[in-house]
Each structure stands twice: as C-alpha cells, then as structure tokens.
N, C-alpha and C positions, 0 to 999 in steps of 0.2 A: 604775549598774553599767557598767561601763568594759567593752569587749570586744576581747582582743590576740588575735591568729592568730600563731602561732610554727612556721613548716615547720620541721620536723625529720629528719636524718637518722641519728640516731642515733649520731652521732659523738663524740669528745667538746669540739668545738667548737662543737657544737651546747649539748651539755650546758653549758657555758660561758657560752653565750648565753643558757640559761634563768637559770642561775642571777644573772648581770648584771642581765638585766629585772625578777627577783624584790626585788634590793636598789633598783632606780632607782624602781621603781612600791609599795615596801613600805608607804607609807600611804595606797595608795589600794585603793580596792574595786573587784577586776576577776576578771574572769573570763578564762580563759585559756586558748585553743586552740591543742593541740599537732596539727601537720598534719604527717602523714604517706603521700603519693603512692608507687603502686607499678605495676608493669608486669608481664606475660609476657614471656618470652624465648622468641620465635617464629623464633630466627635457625636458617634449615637446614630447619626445617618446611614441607613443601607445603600445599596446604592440604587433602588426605585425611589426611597423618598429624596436623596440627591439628584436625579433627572427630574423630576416633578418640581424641585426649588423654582420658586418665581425669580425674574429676572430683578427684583428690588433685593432679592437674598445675595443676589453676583454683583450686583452693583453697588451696594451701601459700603463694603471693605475698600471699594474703590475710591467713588465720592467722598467718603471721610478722611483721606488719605490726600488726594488732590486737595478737598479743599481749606484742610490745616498747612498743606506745605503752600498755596497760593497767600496765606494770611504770610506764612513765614518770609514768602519772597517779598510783598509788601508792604511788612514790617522793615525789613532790613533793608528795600529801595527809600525807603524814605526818611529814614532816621540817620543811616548811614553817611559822615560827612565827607568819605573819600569817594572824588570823583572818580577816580579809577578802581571802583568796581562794581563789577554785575552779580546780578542773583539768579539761579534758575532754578527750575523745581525735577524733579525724578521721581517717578512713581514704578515703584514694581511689585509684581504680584508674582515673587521670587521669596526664594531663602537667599541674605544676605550677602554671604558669600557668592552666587552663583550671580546677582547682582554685579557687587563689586565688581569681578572680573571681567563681568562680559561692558560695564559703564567706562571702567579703565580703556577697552578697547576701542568702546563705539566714541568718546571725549577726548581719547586722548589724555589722561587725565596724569599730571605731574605728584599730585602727593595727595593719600587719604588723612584724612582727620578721624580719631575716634575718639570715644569718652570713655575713660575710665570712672570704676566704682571706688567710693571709699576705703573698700575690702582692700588687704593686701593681695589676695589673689587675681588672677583676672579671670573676668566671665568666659564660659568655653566659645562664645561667637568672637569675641577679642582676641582668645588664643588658634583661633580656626584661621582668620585674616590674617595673623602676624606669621603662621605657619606655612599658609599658602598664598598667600599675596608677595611674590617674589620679585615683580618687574618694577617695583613704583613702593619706594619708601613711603613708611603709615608713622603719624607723629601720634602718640598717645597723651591727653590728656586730663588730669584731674581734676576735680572739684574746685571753685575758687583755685585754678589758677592765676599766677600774677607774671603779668611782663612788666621791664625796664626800659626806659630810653637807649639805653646800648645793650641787645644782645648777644650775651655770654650762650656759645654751646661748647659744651665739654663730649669729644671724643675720646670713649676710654673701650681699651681692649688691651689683652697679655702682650698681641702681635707675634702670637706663636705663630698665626698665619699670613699672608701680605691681604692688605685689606684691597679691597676691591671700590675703589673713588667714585665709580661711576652714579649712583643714586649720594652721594654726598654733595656731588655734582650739581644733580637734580634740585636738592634740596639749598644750598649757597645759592644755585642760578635764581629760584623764589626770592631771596632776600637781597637779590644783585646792588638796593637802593638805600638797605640797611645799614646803621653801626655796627657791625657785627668786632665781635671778640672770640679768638678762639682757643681753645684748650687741650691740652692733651693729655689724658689721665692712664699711666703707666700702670696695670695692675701688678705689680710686681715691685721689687725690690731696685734700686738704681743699681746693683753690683749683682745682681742676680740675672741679667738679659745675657738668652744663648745668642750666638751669633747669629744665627736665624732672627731672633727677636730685633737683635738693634738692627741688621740691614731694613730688615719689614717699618721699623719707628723712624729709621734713616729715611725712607722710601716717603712714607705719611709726610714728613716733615718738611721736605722738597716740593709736595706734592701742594701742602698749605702755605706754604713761601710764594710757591709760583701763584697760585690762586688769589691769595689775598696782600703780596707785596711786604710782608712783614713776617717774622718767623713766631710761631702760635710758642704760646706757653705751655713749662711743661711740669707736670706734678707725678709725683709717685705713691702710687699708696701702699706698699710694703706687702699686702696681702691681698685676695679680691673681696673679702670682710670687709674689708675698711672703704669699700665702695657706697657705704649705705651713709656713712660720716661725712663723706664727702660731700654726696648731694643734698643731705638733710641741711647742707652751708651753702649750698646754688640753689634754692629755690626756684627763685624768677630768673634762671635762664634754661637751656634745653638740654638735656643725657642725649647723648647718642651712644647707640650701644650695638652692636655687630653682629647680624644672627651667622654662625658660619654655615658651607655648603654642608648639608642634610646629605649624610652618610646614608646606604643602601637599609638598613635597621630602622632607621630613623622616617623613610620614602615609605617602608609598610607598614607604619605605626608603631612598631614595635618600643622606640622609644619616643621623646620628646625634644626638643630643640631645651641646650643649656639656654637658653636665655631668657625664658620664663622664670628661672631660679633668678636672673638678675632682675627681671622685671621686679618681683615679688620685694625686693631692696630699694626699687625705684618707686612705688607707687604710688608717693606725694610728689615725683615730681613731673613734669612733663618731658615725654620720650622718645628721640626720637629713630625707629629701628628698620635697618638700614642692611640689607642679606647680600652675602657673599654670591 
C-alpha cells in the first residue's frame, strides 16, 4: 500500500492536482492524504484580549478546516472509480512545513504531491518543502496538468555527481502497475562527459536496465538552456530533476539550492524532485 500526502488548499488548483494524481497513480493501490494546515489570526490582539477569546474563536479555524476536507474525502470516496483507493483527511493547526515532516513520519508517507502556480517562480512554502523535505521525493504539479496512457519520465542531470537511486526507487515502486517509459536527459554535450560524468550515466543506466528490463533512452541537450525546449515537447509526462547534497553555505542559508533555477524552466510541466 503506497502512502501520497497531498496539502491542500482548497482551491481549485488544488482540486486539479488531486484529480491528475488520481489518473497518474489509477492502478496502483494507495492510500491518499489530504493535508490541511490552519492558523489563528492573532493580528491586533494583546495577549489579555487573546486569553479572554471564547472557545468559538479556537474552534471555527478548526471546524472549517475538518469540515471542508470531510466534503473532500467524500467527494473523492464516491466518485472515485478505482477500487484500490482510500481517502483520509489531516488537519493541523501547524505551519506546513513542520506538518509535512512530522505527517511523513507519523504515515509513513512515500511521496508528497504539491501544486504549483502559474508564475514561473515558486511560492516560498514550495521552495521551503523542496529545500527541506529530504527523506521522501515531492512531485510538483501545475495547473491543468495532463497525463497519457503510457508514462514518459525523463531523468535529466549533468552527472557531475553519482546520483543517489534510492527515492527514484520510491517513486517507480508507486507506479510498479504502470506503462512507464523512461529517459535520460544528458545535460551536456555527448563528446563533452568527464570520465566522472560517463562512469556516474554508466551507473544510472545499469541502474534502469536492472529495474525496468529494458535499457531507458537516451537524449542530449548540448547545454543546460536547452532543458526548457526539451520539456516545453514532454508536457504530459514527468521531469525529474536532482536536488544535490546542500554544501555547509547552502545548511545556513547563506545560498540556495541550483535547482530552483531549473524549476523556474520547468514550471509548465510536472516535476518530479528527488535529493541527493
């Protein structure tokens, strides 16, 4: 039994997003949590008129919260025509982040779902998750996305460094029922891999032979520019893209994870990012 966490806001981009993950994961058996984080609005309150709040003041963030995601799991138990899946609901009265991680733990949970904005950039709770959510590959997806009968994900990295299989693992184990087709997208030149590069694509290549019985395809894009061309032609299948391990600069904030630059190229299409 497969376990998705899907933060939801009740929007209908969200709604969007369930209904994409329902057609991409329809033959597989998963169970499926809808997360919903809420807050007080303390803005203006001292903290005597905060202790004096009636218990209808603590409790309406809550009840409205339950009982939109109760509508959600009851919409999607009964509409839903694959038997093999469940709906649950999550409520927390968390920031999302401190959610996620502590939900991942307490479920078990195999892979986040998030929604992307129209915007090329991503929201800073999107870039907060893909930063610090390191145990459990997050698929990002956009607006009216579209899936296919057979899908296509494309794995692209330079392979300056050996990629780390184990959450690609995670995420092929989800689709164990599916057509899948897979790709491998070379950011670089075919005559320009240091030997480091080709042992590491040697590595990958073995790696998706032995996993899926057949040897993945392989593309080159001559520069990492030409990443955006590429996928603006894969619409309806999945980027996978490789956050690497976060240098000691990177742990203090002091910089930012390169892969936010690649997002920012990626965000028509659906992504799925996967950390060293």
């Amino acid at each position: 039994m497969k376990k998705i966490l899907i933060p939801t806001d009740f929007t209908l981009n969200s709604f969007q997003t369930i209904d994409y993950v329902l057609k991409l994961f329809k033959h597989e058996t998963c169970e499926f949590y809808f997360l919903n984080t809420y807050s007080y609005d303390a803005n203006g309150l001292d903290a005597i008129q905060l202790l004096q709040a009636d218990e209808d003041w603590f409790d309406k963030p809550k009840q409205n919260a339950q009982k939109q995601l109760g509508k959600l799991v009851e919409r999607y138990t009964l509409n839903c025509k694959a038997l093999n899946h469940q709906f649950f609901a999550v409520s927390d009265c968390s920031e999302l982040l401190l959610s996620i991680q502590k939900n991942i733990k307490d479920l078990n949970i195999d892979l986040i779902i998030l929604t992307s904005k129209k915007e090329k950039n991503l929201g800073k709770k999107t870039q907060s998750i893909v930063e610090k959510i390191r145990c459990c590959p997050v698929l990002i997806v956009p607006p009216h996305a579209a899936t296919s009968n057979k899908i296509n994900i494309t794995i692209a990295s330079d392979f300056k460094q050996q990629v780390n299989t184990h959450q690609i693992d995670k995420f092929l184990n989800i689709l164990e029922n599916t057509n899948l087709e897979i790709t491998v997208l070379i950011l670089e030149k075919q005559n320009a891999l240091s030997d480091t590069a080709s042992n590491n694509l040697e590595a990958m290549l073995d790696y998706l032979k032995q996993i899926s019985g057949h040897t993945a395809s392989l593309h080159y894009t001559g520069a990492s520019y030409n990443l955006k061309a590429y996928a603006q032609s894969h619409l309806d299948g999945i980027m996978c893209v490789i956050d690497k391990k976060p240098h000691l600069l990177r742990k203090i904030g002091v910089f930012k994870s390169d892969i936010f630059s690649t997002l920012k190229q990626l965000h028509t299409n659906t992504v799925l990012t996967i950390h060293q």
